[in-house]
C-alpha positions in Angstrom: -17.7 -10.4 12.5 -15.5 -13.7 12.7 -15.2 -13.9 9.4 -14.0 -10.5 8.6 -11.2 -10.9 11.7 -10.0 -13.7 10.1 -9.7 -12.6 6.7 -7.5 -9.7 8.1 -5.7 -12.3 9.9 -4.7 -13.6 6.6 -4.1 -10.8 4.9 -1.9 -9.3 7.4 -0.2 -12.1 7.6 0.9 -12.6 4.3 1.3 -9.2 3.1 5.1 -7.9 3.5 6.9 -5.5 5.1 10.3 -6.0 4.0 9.8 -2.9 1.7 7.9 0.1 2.6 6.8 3.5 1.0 8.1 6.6 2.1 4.2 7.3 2.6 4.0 5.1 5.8 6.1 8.0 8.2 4.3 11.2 6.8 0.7 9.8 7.3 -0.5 10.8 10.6 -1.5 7.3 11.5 -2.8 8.5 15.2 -5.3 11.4 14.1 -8.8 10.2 14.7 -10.1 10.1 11.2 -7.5 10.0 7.9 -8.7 9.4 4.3 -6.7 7.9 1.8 -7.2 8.6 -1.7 -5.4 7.1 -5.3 -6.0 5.5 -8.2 -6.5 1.8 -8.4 -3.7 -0.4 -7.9 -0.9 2.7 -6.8 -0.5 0.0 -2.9 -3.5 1.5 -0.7 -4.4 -1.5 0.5 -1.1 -3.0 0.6 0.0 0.3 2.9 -2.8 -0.5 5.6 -2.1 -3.5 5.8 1.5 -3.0 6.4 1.0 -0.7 9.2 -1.2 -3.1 11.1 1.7 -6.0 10.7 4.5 -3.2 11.6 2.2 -2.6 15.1 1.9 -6.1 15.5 -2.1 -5.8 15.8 -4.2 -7.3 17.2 -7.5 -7.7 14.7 -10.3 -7.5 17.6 -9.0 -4.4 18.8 -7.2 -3.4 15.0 -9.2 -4.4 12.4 -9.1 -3.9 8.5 -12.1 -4.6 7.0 -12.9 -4.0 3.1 -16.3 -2.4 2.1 -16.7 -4.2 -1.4 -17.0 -7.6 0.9 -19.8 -9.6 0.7 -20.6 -9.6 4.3 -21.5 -5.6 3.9 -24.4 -6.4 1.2 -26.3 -7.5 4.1 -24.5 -5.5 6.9 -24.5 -1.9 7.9 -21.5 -0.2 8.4 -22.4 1.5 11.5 -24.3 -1.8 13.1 -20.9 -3.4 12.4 -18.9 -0.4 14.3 -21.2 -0.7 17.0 -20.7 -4.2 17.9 -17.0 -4.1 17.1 -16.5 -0.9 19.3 -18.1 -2.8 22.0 -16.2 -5.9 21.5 -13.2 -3.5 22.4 -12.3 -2.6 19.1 -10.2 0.8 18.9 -8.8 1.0 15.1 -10.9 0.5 12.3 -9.0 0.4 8.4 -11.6 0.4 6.2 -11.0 0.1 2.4 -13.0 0.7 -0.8 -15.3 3.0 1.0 -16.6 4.6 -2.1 -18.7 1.4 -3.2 -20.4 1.6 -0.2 -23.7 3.8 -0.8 -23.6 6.5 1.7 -20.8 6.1 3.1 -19.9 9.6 4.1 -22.6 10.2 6.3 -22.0 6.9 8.4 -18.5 7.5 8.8 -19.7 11.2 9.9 -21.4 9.6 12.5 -19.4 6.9 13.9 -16.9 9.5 14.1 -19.1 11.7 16.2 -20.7 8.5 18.0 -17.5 7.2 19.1 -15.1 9.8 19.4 -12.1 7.4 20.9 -11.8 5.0 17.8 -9.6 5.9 15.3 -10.5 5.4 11.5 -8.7 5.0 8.3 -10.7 5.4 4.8 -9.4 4.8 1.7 -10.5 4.9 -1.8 -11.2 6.3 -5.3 -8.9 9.2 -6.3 -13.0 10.6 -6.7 -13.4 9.8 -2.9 -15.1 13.5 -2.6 -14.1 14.8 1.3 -15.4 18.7 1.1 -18.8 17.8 -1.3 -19.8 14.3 -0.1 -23.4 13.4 1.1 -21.8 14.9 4.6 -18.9 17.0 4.9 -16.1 15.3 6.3 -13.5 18.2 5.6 -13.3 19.5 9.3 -12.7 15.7 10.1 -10.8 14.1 8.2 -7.0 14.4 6.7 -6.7 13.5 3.5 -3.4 11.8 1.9 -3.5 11.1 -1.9 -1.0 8.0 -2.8 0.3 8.0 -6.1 2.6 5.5 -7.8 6.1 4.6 -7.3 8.6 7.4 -8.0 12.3 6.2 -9.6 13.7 6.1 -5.7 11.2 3.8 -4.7 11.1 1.6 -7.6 15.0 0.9 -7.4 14.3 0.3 -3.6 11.6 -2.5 -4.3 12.8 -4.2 -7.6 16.5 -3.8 -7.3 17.3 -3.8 -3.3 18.6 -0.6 -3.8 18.4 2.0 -0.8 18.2 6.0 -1.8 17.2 8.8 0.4 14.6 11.2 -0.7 15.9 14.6 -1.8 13.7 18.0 -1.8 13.4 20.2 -4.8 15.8 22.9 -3.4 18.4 20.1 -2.4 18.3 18.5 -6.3 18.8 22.1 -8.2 21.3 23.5 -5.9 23.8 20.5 -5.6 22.7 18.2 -8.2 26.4 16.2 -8.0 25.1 15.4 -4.4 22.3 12.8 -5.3 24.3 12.1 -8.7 27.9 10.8 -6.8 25.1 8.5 -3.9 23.3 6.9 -6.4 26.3 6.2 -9.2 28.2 4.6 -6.2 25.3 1.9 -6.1 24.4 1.4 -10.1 24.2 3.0 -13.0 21.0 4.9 -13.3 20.3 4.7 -16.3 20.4 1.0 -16.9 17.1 0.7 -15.1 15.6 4.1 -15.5 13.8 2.7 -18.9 12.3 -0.2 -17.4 10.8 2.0 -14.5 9.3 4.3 -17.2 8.0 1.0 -19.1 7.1 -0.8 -16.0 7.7 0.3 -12.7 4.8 2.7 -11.7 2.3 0.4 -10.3 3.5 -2.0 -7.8 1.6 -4.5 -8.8 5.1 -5.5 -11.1 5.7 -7.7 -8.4 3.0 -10.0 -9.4 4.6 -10.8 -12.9 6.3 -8.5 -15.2 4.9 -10.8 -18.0 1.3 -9.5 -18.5 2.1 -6.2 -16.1 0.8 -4.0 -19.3 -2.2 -5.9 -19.4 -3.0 -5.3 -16.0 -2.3 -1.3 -16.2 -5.0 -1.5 -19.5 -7.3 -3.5 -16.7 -6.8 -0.6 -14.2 -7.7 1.7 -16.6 -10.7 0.2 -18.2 -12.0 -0.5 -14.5 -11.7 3.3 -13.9 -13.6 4.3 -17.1 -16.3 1.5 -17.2 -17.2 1.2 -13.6 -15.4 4.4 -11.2 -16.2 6.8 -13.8 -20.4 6.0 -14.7 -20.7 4.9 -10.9 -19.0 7.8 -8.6 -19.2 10.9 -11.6 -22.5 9.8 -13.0 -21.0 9.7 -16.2 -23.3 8.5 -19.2 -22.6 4.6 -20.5 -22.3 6.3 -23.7 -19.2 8.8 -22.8 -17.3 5.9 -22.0 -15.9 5.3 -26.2 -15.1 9.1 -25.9 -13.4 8.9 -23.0 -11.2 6.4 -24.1 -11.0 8.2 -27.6 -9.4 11.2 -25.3 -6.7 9.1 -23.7 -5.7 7.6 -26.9 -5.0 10.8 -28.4 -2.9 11.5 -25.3 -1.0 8.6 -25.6 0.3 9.7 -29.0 0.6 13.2 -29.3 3.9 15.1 -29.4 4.0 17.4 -26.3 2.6 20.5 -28.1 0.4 23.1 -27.0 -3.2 21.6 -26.8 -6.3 22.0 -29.7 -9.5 21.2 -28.4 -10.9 22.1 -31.2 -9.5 19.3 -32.7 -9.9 16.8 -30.6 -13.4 17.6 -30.0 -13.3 16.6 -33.9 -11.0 13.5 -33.4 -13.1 12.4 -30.1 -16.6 13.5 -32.2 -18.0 15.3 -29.5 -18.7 19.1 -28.0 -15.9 21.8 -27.3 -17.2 21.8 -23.9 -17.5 18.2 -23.6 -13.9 17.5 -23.9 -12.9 20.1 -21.6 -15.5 18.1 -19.1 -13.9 14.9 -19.7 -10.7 15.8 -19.7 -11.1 17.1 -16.0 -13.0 13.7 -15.2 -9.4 11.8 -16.3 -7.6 14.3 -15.0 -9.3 13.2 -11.2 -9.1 9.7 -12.0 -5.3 9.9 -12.0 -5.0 9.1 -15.9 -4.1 12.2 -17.2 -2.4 15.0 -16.1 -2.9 18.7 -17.3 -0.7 22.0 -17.1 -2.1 25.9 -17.5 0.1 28.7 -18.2 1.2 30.8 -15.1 0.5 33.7 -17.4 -3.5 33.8 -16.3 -5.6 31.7 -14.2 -8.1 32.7 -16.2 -7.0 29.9 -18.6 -8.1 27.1 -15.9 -11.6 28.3 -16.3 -10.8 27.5 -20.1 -8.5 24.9 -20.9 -5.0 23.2 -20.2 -2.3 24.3 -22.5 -0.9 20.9 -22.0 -2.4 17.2 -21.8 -0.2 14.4 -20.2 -1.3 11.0 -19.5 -0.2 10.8 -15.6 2.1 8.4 -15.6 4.8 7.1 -18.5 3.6 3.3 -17.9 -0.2 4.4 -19.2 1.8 5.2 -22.6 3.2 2.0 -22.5 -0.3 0.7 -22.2 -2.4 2.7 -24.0 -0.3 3.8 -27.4 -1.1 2.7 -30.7 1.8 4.2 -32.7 4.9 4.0 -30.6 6.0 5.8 -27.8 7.4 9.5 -28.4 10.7 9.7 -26.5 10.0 13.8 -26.0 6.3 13.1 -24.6 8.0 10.3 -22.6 10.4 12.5 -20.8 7.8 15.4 -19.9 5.3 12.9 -18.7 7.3 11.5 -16.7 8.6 14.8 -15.1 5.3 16.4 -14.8 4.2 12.7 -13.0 7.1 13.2 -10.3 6.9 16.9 -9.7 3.3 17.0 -8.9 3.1 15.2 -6.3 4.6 17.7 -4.1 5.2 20.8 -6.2 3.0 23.2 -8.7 3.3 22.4 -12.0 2.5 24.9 -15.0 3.3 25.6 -18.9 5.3 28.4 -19.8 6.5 29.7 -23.5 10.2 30.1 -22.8 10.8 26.4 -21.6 8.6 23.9 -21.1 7.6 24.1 -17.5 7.7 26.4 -14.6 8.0 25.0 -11.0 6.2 26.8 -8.0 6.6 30.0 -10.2 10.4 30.1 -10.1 12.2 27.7 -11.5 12.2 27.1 -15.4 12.8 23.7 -16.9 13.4 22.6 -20.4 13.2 19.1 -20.9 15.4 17.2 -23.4 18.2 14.7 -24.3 21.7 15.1 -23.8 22.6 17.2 -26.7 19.5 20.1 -25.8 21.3 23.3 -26.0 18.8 25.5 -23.7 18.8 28.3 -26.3 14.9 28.8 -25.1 15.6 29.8 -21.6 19.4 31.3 -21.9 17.7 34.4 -20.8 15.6 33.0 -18.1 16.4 33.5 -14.5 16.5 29.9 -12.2 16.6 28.0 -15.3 17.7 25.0 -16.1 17.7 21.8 -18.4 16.2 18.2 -16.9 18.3 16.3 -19.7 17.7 12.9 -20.4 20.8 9.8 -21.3 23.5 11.5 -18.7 24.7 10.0 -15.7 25.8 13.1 -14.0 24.7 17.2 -13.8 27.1 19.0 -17.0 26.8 23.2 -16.8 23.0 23.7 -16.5 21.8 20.2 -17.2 20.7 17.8 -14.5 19.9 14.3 -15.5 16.6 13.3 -15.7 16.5 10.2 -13.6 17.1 12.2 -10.7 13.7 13.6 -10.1 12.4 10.4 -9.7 14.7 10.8 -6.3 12.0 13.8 -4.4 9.5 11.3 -2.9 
Protein backbone atom coordinates (compact mmCIF):
# COMPACT_ATOMS: atom_id res chain seq x y z
CA UNK A 1 0.00 0.00 0.00
CA UNK A 2 3.18 2.32 0.28
CA UNK A 3 3.92 2.15 -2.88
CA UNK A 4 0.58 3.08 -4.40
CA UNK A 5 0.42 6.31 -1.74
CA UNK A 6 3.41 7.42 -3.09
CA UNK A 7 2.88 7.13 -6.63
CA UNK A 8 -0.27 9.38 -6.02
CA UNK A 9 1.91 11.52 -4.13
CA UNK A 10 3.68 12.13 -7.38
CA UNK A 11 1.19 12.27 -9.57
CA UNK A 12 -0.73 14.78 -7.64
CA UNK A 13 1.90 16.65 -7.30
CA UNK A 14 2.83 17.19 -10.65
CA UNK A 15 -0.32 17.25 -12.37
CA UNK A 16 -1.79 21.00 -12.77
CA UNK A 17 -4.42 22.90 -11.81
CA UNK A 18 -3.95 26.14 -13.41
CA UNK A 19 -6.64 25.06 -15.97
CA UNK A 20 -9.69 23.16 -15.19
CA UNK A 21 -12.74 21.70 -17.07
CA UNK A 22 -15.98 22.92 -16.68
CA UNK A 23 -16.67 19.12 -15.66
CA UNK A 24 -14.98 19.58 -12.17
CA UNK A 25 -18.21 21.85 -10.60
CA UNK A 26 -21.10 19.67 -12.17
CA UNK A 27 -19.76 16.21 -10.87
CA UNK A 28 -21.12 15.56 -7.60
CA UNK A 29 -17.77 14.81 -6.08
CA UNK A 30 -19.49 14.08 -2.42
CA UNK A 31 -22.14 11.30 -3.52
CA UNK A 32 -20.91 7.95 -2.24
CA UNK A 33 -20.29 6.21 -5.44
CA UNK A 34 -19.73 8.22 -9.07
CA UNK A 35 -18.58 6.54 -12.32
CA UNK A 36 -16.76 8.26 -14.77
CA UNK A 37 -16.94 7.22 -18.22
CA UNK A 38 -14.96 8.44 -21.86
CA UNK A 39 -12.94 7.57 -24.33
CA UNK A 40 -9.23 7.17 -23.96
CA UNK A 41 -7.25 10.17 -23.57
CA UNK A 42 -10.60 12.92 -23.35
CA UNK A 43 -8.45 14.05 -19.23
CA UNK A 44 -10.19 11.33 -16.86
CA UNK A 45 -7.41 10.80 -15.12
CA UNK A 46 -6.01 14.17 -15.36
CA UNK A 47 -9.63 15.43 -13.68
CA UNK A 48 -9.17 13.05 -10.55
CA UNK A 49 -6.24 13.96 -10.05
CA UNK A 50 -6.97 17.57 -10.06
CA UNK A 51 -9.62 17.38 -7.54
CA UNK A 52 -7.50 15.68 -4.99
CA UNK A 53 -4.62 18.63 -5.47
CA UNK A 54 -7.64 21.34 -5.45
CA UNK A 55 -8.67 19.59 -1.74
CA UNK A 56 -5.24 19.56 -0.82
CA UNK A 57 -5.45 15.65 0.06
CA UNK A 58 -4.11 13.82 1.97
CA UNK A 59 -3.29 10.19 0.15
CA UNK A 60 -3.86 7.87 3.40
CA UNK A 61 -7.12 9.24 3.94
CA UNK A 62 -7.62 10.31 -0.19
CA UNK A 63 -6.13 8.02 -2.27
CA UNK A 64 -6.04 7.55 -6.21
CA UNK A 65 -4.99 4.33 -7.09
CA UNK A 66 -4.99 2.91 -10.89
CA UNK A 67 -6.34 -0.65 -11.51
CA UNK A 68 -3.99 -1.50 -14.66
CA UNK A 69 -1.03 -1.23 -11.90
CA UNK A 70 1.06 -3.94 -11.36
CA UNK A 71 0.52 -4.14 -7.65
CA UNK A 72 -3.31 -5.28 -8.49
CA UNK A 73 -1.99 -8.56 -10.52
CA UNK A 74 -1.31 -9.91 -7.25
CA UNK A 75 -3.70 -7.79 -5.13
CA UNK A 76 -7.46 -7.88 -4.68
CA UNK A 77 -9.26 -4.99 -4.90
CA UNK A 78 -11.44 -5.51 -1.99
CA UNK A 79 -8.29 -6.90 0.38
CA UNK A 80 -6.79 -3.61 -0.65
CA UNK A 81 -10.04 -1.47 0.51
CA UNK A 82 -10.14 -3.29 3.49
CA UNK A 83 -6.80 -2.48 4.81
CA UNK A 84 -6.89 1.05 3.43
CA UNK A 85 -10.36 1.66 5.14
CA UNK A 86 -8.89 0.56 8.24
CA UNK A 87 -5.79 2.60 7.92
CA UNK A 88 -8.38 5.56 8.00
CA UNK A 89 -8.86 5.84 4.52
CA UNK A 90 -12.25 7.74 3.49
CA UNK A 91 -11.93 8.53 -0.48
CA UNK A 92 -10.87 6.06 -2.86
CA UNK A 93 -10.29 7.33 -6.88
CA UNK A 94 -9.90 4.44 -8.72
CA UNK A 95 -9.07 4.51 -12.42
CA UNK A 96 -9.04 2.05 -15.30
CA UNK A 97 -11.57 -0.10 -13.53
CA UNK A 98 -12.66 -1.97 -16.64
CA UNK A 99 -9.27 -4.01 -16.89
CA UNK A 100 -9.86 -5.28 -13.68
CA UNK A 101 -11.82 -8.69 -14.05
CA UNK A 102 -14.82 -8.42 -12.08
CA UNK A 103 -14.79 -5.39 -11.06
CA UNK A 104 -18.37 -4.53 -10.69
CA UNK A 105 -19.21 -6.93 -8.24
CA UNK A 106 -16.25 -5.84 -5.78
CA UNK A 107 -17.05 -2.31 -6.04
CA UNK A 108 -20.84 -3.52 -5.36
CA UNK A 109 -19.61 -4.80 -2.31
CA UNK A 110 -17.16 -2.42 -0.86
CA UNK A 111 -19.89 -0.11 -1.46
CA UNK A 112 -22.31 -2.09 0.67
CA UNK A 113 -19.37 -3.15 3.10
CA UNK A 114 -18.35 0.27 3.91
CA UNK A 115 -21.04 2.53 3.47
CA UNK A 116 -19.00 5.86 4.78
CA UNK A 117 -16.10 5.80 2.05
CA UNK A 118 -16.71 7.53 -0.92
CA UNK A 119 -15.65 6.04 -4.37
CA UNK A 120 -14.82 7.36 -7.76
CA UNK A 121 -14.65 4.88 -10.91
CA UNK A 122 -13.58 5.76 -14.01
CA UNK A 123 -13.18 4.08 -17.33
CA UNK A 124 -14.01 2.76 -20.77
CA UNK A 125 -16.79 4.73 -22.52
CA UNK A 126 -17.98 0.55 -22.54
CA UNK A 127 -17.75 0.82 -18.63
CA UNK A 128 -21.43 -1.01 -18.62
CA UNK A 129 -23.27 0.51 -15.08
CA UNK A 130 -27.11 -1.03 -15.71
CA UNK A 131 -25.74 -4.74 -17.30
CA UNK A 132 -22.45 -5.29 -15.52
CA UNK A 133 -21.63 -8.64 -13.66
CA UNK A 134 -23.60 -6.66 -10.68
CA UNK A 135 -25.85 -3.79 -11.14
CA UNK A 136 -24.50 -0.75 -10.01
CA UNK A 137 -27.29 1.49 -11.52
CA UNK A 138 -29.19 2.19 -8.10
CA UNK A 139 -25.52 3.09 -6.85
CA UNK A 140 -23.70 4.78 -8.74
CA UNK A 141 -23.95 8.32 -10.88
CA UNK A 142 -22.61 8.22 -13.97
CA UNK A 143 -20.81 11.28 -15.76
CA UNK A 144 -19.51 10.67 -19.43
CA UNK A 145 -16.35 13.14 -20.19
CA UNK A 146 -15.91 13.90 -23.67
CA UNK A 147 -13.31 16.05 -25.27
CA UNK A 148 -12.53 19.66 -25.29
CA UNK A 149 -15.31 21.92 -26.77
CA UNK A 150 -13.99 25.39 -28.73
CA UNK A 151 -14.54 27.34 -25.08
CA UNK A 152 -12.35 25.09 -23.42
CA UNK A 153 -9.68 24.74 -25.95
CA UNK A 154 -9.16 28.63 -26.21
CA UNK A 155 -9.18 28.58 -22.37
CA UNK A 156 -6.20 25.95 -22.17
CA UNK A 157 -4.00 26.69 -25.38
CA UNK A 158 -4.64 30.36 -25.66
CA UNK A 159 -5.20 31.82 -21.96
CA UNK A 160 -8.33 32.83 -23.02
CA UNK A 161 -11.34 32.90 -20.48
CA UNK A 162 -15.19 32.38 -22.01
CA UNK A 163 -18.25 31.51 -20.06
CA UNK A 164 -20.33 28.68 -21.05
CA UNK A 165 -23.58 29.66 -22.81
CA UNK A 166 -26.92 27.28 -23.01
CA UNK A 167 -28.62 26.41 -26.24
CA UNK A 168 -31.55 28.84 -25.62
CA UNK A 169 -29.04 31.71 -24.62
CA UNK A 170 -26.90 31.09 -28.15
CA UNK A 171 -30.14 31.10 -30.58
CA UNK A 172 -31.95 33.87 -28.94
CA UNK A 173 -29.12 36.52 -28.63
CA UNK A 174 -26.42 35.13 -30.73
CA UNK A 175 -24.61 38.91 -30.81
CA UNK A 176 -24.23 38.23 -26.98
CA UNK A 177 -21.47 35.48 -27.01
CA UNK A 178 -20.39 37.00 -30.51
CA UNK A 179 -19.48 40.91 -29.06
CA UNK A 180 -17.55 38.74 -25.44
CA UNK A 181 -15.48 36.61 -27.37
CA UNK A 182 -14.54 39.23 -30.53
CA UNK A 183 -13.43 41.69 -27.63
CA UNK A 184 -10.64 38.91 -26.74
CA UNK A 185 -9.58 37.53 -30.38
CA UNK A 186 -10.66 36.75 -33.48
CA UNK A 187 -12.45 33.44 -33.54
CA UNK A 188 -11.81 32.28 -36.26
CA UNK A 189 -8.00 32.49 -36.33
CA UNK A 190 -7.88 29.57 -34.00
CA UNK A 191 -11.20 27.83 -34.74
CA UNK A 192 -9.25 25.57 -37.52
CA UNK A 193 -6.49 24.52 -35.36
CA UNK A 194 -9.13 23.39 -32.66
CA UNK A 195 -10.91 21.30 -35.38
CA UNK A 196 -7.29 19.99 -36.54
CA UNK A 197 -5.99 19.65 -33.16
CA UNK A 198 -7.59 20.70 -30.16
CA UNK A 199 -10.00 17.86 -29.06
CA UNK A 200 -7.85 15.70 -27.02
CA UNK A 201 -5.92 17.43 -24.37
CA UNK A 202 -3.18 15.49 -24.74
CA UNK A 203 -1.98 18.61 -27.36
CA UNK A 204 -0.27 19.74 -24.48
CA UNK A 205 2.27 17.07 -24.74
CA UNK A 206 3.54 18.20 -28.26
CA UNK A 207 1.51 19.41 -31.13
CA UNK A 208 4.25 17.72 -33.29
CA UNK A 209 3.23 13.98 -33.43
CA UNK A 210 -0.49 15.01 -31.70
CA UNK A 211 -2.11 13.11 -34.91
CA UNK A 212 -0.17 10.19 -34.25
CA UNK A 213 -1.23 9.91 -30.94
CA UNK A 214 -5.15 10.40 -31.76
CA UNK A 215 -4.38 7.20 -34.54
CA UNK A 216 -2.76 5.41 -31.19
CA UNK A 217 -6.03 6.15 -29.25
CA UNK A 218 -7.90 4.84 -31.78
CA UNK A 219 -6.03 1.63 -32.57
CA UNK A 220 -5.89 1.00 -28.74
CA UNK A 221 -9.75 1.14 -28.72
CA UNK A 222 -10.17 -1.24 -31.67
CA UNK A 223 -7.28 -3.76 -30.93
CA UNK A 224 -7.57 -4.05 -27.23
CA UNK A 225 -11.07 -2.16 -25.63
CA UNK A 226 -13.09 -3.47 -28.39
CA UNK A 227 -11.99 -7.64 -28.54
CA UNK A 228 -11.53 -7.38 -24.57
CA UNK A 229 -14.74 -5.51 -23.02
CA UNK A 230 -17.37 -6.28 -26.36
CA UNK A 231 -15.98 -9.75 -27.01
CA UNK A 232 -15.45 -8.70 -30.44
CA UNK A 233 -13.73 -11.34 -32.81
CA UNK A 234 -9.65 -10.63 -33.64
CA UNK A 235 -10.89 -10.93 -36.99
CA UNK A 236 -13.64 -7.85 -37.00
CA UNK A 237 -10.91 -5.68 -36.08
CA UNK A 238 -9.79 -4.90 -40.35
CA UNK A 239 -13.53 -4.31 -40.70
CA UNK A 240 -13.82 -2.21 -38.10
CA UNK A 241 -11.26 -0.06 -39.15
CA UNK A 242 -12.53 -0.46 -42.87
CA UNK A 243 -15.93 1.32 -41.35
CA UNK A 244 -14.21 4.31 -39.88
CA UNK A 245 -12.22 4.89 -43.00
CA UNK A 246 -15.24 5.22 -44.97
CA UNK A 247 -16.41 7.71 -42.38
CA UNK A 248 -13.61 9.63 -42.62
CA UNK A 249 -14.14 10.35 -46.30
CA UNK A 250 -17.57 10.44 -47.12
CA UNK A 251 -19.56 13.54 -48.01
CA UNK A 252 -22.38 14.07 -45.29
CA UNK A 253 -25.10 12.19 -47.32
CA UNK A 254 -27.68 10.05 -46.28
CA UNK A 255 -26.12 6.58 -45.29
CA UNK A 256 -26.03 3.12 -47.70
CA UNK A 257 -25.34 0.21 -45.79
CA UNK A 258 -25.72 -1.69 -48.38
CA UNK A 259 -22.82 -0.34 -49.75
CA UNK A 260 -20.67 -0.33 -47.23
CA UNK A 261 -21.43 -3.74 -46.26
CA UNK A 262 -19.79 -4.18 -49.92
CA UNK A 263 -16.88 -1.61 -49.33
CA UNK A 264 -16.25 -3.13 -45.66
CA UNK A 265 -16.92 -6.98 -47.29
CA UNK A 266 -19.09 -8.10 -44.65
CA UNK A 267 -23.02 -8.72 -43.69
CA UNK A 268 -25.93 -6.04 -43.81
CA UNK A 269 -26.36 -6.80 -40.24
CA UNK A 270 -22.86 -6.88 -39.36
CA UNK A 271 -22.22 -3.32 -40.20
CA UNK A 272 -25.20 -2.08 -38.42
CA UNK A 273 -23.47 -4.15 -35.26
CA UNK A 274 -20.21 -2.51 -35.72
CA UNK A 275 -21.24 0.61 -36.33
CA UNK A 276 -23.09 0.66 -32.87
CA UNK A 277 -19.76 -0.88 -31.26
CA UNK A 278 -17.85 2.57 -32.66
CA UNK A 279 -20.55 4.48 -31.99
CA UNK A 280 -20.00 3.39 -27.84
CA UNK A 281 -16.45 3.68 -28.17
CA UNK A 282 -16.76 7.37 -28.77
CA UNK A 283 -15.37 7.14 -32.55
CA UNK A 284 -18.25 7.73 -34.37
CA UNK A 285 -21.22 9.36 -33.99
CA UNK A 286 -24.71 8.46 -35.65
CA UNK A 287 -28.11 10.53 -36.28
CA UNK A 288 -31.79 8.82 -36.97
CA UNK A 289 -34.58 10.76 -38.36
CA UNK A 290 -37.12 12.23 -35.88
CA UNK A 291 -39.65 11.07 -38.40
CA UNK A 292 -39.74 7.28 -36.67
CA UNK A 293 -37.97 5.61 -34.01
CA UNK A 294 -38.57 2.74 -35.70
CA UNK A 295 -35.46 3.64 -37.87
CA UNK A 296 -33.04 3.12 -34.59
CA UNK A 297 -34.12 -0.47 -34.60
CA UNK A 298 -32.77 -0.18 -38.36
CA UNK A 299 -30.16 2.12 -39.11
CA UNK A 300 -28.66 5.78 -38.77
CA UNK A 301 -29.47 7.99 -41.59
CA UNK A 302 -26.31 9.60 -40.82
CA UNK A 303 -22.59 8.40 -39.86
CA UNK A 304 -20.15 10.97 -38.24
CA UNK A 305 -16.84 10.15 -36.91
CA UNK A 306 -17.28 11.84 -33.24
CA UNK A 307 -14.96 14.26 -33.30
CA UNK A 308 -13.29 16.53 -36.29
CA UNK A 309 -9.62 15.67 -35.00
CA UNK A 310 -10.43 11.61 -35.83
CA UNK A 311 -10.70 13.07 -39.61
CA UNK A 312 -7.63 14.60 -39.25
CA UNK A 313 -6.25 11.35 -38.25
CA UNK A 314 -7.96 8.87 -39.95
CA UNK A 315 -8.62 10.39 -43.81
CA UNK A 316 -7.01 9.09 -46.76
CA UNK A 317 -8.25 11.58 -49.34
CA UNK A 318 -8.41 14.95 -47.77
CA UNK A 319 -10.73 16.41 -45.48
CA UNK A 320 -14.30 17.51 -46.78
CA UNK A 321 -14.91 21.00 -45.51
CA UNK A 322 -18.99 20.15 -45.43
CA UNK A 323 -18.41 16.77 -43.37
CA UNK A 324 -15.98 18.90 -41.32
CA UNK A 325 -18.46 21.39 -40.28
CA UNK A 326 -21.39 18.81 -39.32
CA UNK A 327 -19.06 16.71 -37.42
CA UNK A 328 -18.05 19.05 -35.57
CA UNK A 329 -21.59 20.44 -34.72
CA UNK A 330 -23.06 17.08 -34.15
CA UNK A 331 -19.63 16.46 -31.71
CA UNK A 332 -20.69 19.70 -29.57
CA UNK A 333 -24.36 19.46 -29.51
CA UNK A 334 -24.50 15.97 -28.19
CA UNK A 335 -23.15 16.26 -25.32
CA UNK A 336 -25.93 17.94 -23.76
CA UNK A 337 -28.75 18.06 -26.31
CA UNK A 338 -30.69 15.41 -28.82
CA UNK A 339 -29.35 15.22 -31.89
CA UNK A 340 -31.33 13.82 -35.06
CA UNK A 341 -31.51 14.02 -39.18
CA UNK A 342 -34.25 15.71 -40.74
CA UNK A 343 -35.01 16.20 -44.76
CA UNK A 344 -35.57 19.93 -44.71
CA UNK A 345 -32.15 20.94 -43.12
CA UNK A 346 -29.70 19.01 -41.93
CA UNK A 347 -30.34 18.49 -38.23
CA UNK A 348 -33.12 18.92 -35.77
CA UNK A 349 -32.24 19.86 -32.05
CA UNK A 350 -34.43 18.46 -29.11
CA UNK A 351 -37.26 18.33 -31.82
CA UNK A 352 -37.47 22.05 -32.26
CA UNK A 353 -34.97 23.83 -33.62
CA UNK A 354 -33.85 23.25 -37.30
CA UNK A 355 -30.19 23.79 -38.37
CA UNK A 356 -28.63 23.93 -41.78
CA UNK A 357 -25.05 23.87 -41.74
CA UNK A 358 -22.89 25.73 -44.26
CA UNK A 359 -20.40 28.48 -45.24
CA UNK A 360 -21.03 32.02 -45.33
CA UNK A 361 -22.70 32.29 -48.64
CA UNK A 362 -25.52 29.19 -47.68
CA UNK A 363 -28.79 30.82 -48.57
CA UNK A 364 -31.16 28.62 -46.30
CA UNK A 365 -33.59 27.99 -49.20
CA UNK A 366 -34.10 24.29 -47.53
CA UNK A 367 -35.62 25.51 -44.33
CA UNK A 368 -37.21 29.10 -45.38
CA UNK A 369 -40.42 27.47 -44.49
CA UNK A 370 -39.38 25.89 -41.31
CA UNK A 371 -40.40 27.20 -38.08
CA UNK A 372 -37.19 27.76 -35.26
CA UNK A 373 -34.87 27.50 -38.03
CA UNK A 374 -31.78 28.71 -38.60
CA UNK A 375 -28.28 28.44 -40.40
CA UNK A 376 -24.85 27.45 -38.19
CA UNK A 377 -22.65 29.19 -40.93
CA UNK A 378 -19.23 28.72 -41.03
CA UNK A 379 -16.10 31.77 -42.02
CA UNK A 380 -18.28 34.68 -40.16
CA UNK A 381 -17.29 36.45 -37.14
CA UNK A 382 -20.56 37.63 -36.13
CA UNK A 383 -24.67 36.32 -36.35
CA UNK A 384 -26.00 38.16 -40.07
CA UNK A 385 -30.18 37.61 -40.41
CA UNK A 386 -30.57 33.90 -39.66
CA UNK A 387 -27.03 32.78 -39.62
CA UNK A 388 -24.97 32.23 -36.41
CA UNK A 389 -21.35 31.56 -36.80
CA UNK A 390 -20.23 28.32 -36.41
CA UNK A 391 -17.51 28.62 -33.86
CA UNK A 392 -19.88 29.57 -31.40
CA UNK A 393 -21.35 26.30 -30.44
CA UNK A 394 -18.12 25.19 -29.40
CA UNK A 395 -19.15 27.94 -26.56
CA UNK A 396 -22.25 25.42 -24.66
CA UNK A 397 -20.01 23.28 -22.40
Amino acid sequence: MNTLIEKCRRKIRLVETKNIRSAMSEIAWDSRLIAIRGAKGVGKTTLMLQRLKLDKCDCKTSLYISLDDTYFVRHRLDEFVDEFYKKGGKRLMIDEVHKYPGWSKEIKQIYDDFPDLTMVVSGSSFLQILNGDADLSRRCIPYDLQGLSYREFLQIDKGLLFPIVTFNELVSNPQALCDTVNEQCRPLSFFEEYLQRGYYPFFLEGKGEYLLRVENVVNYIINVELPQLCKVEVGAIRKLQTLLSIAADSVPLQVDISKMSVMAGVSRQTVLGYLQYLYQARLLNLLYSNESNLKKMQKPDKVYLENPNLMYALSLNGINQGTLRETFLVNQLKNQHRVEYVNKGDLIVDGTWTIEIGGRSKDGKQIAQEPNAFIAADEIENPAGNKIPLWAFGFLY
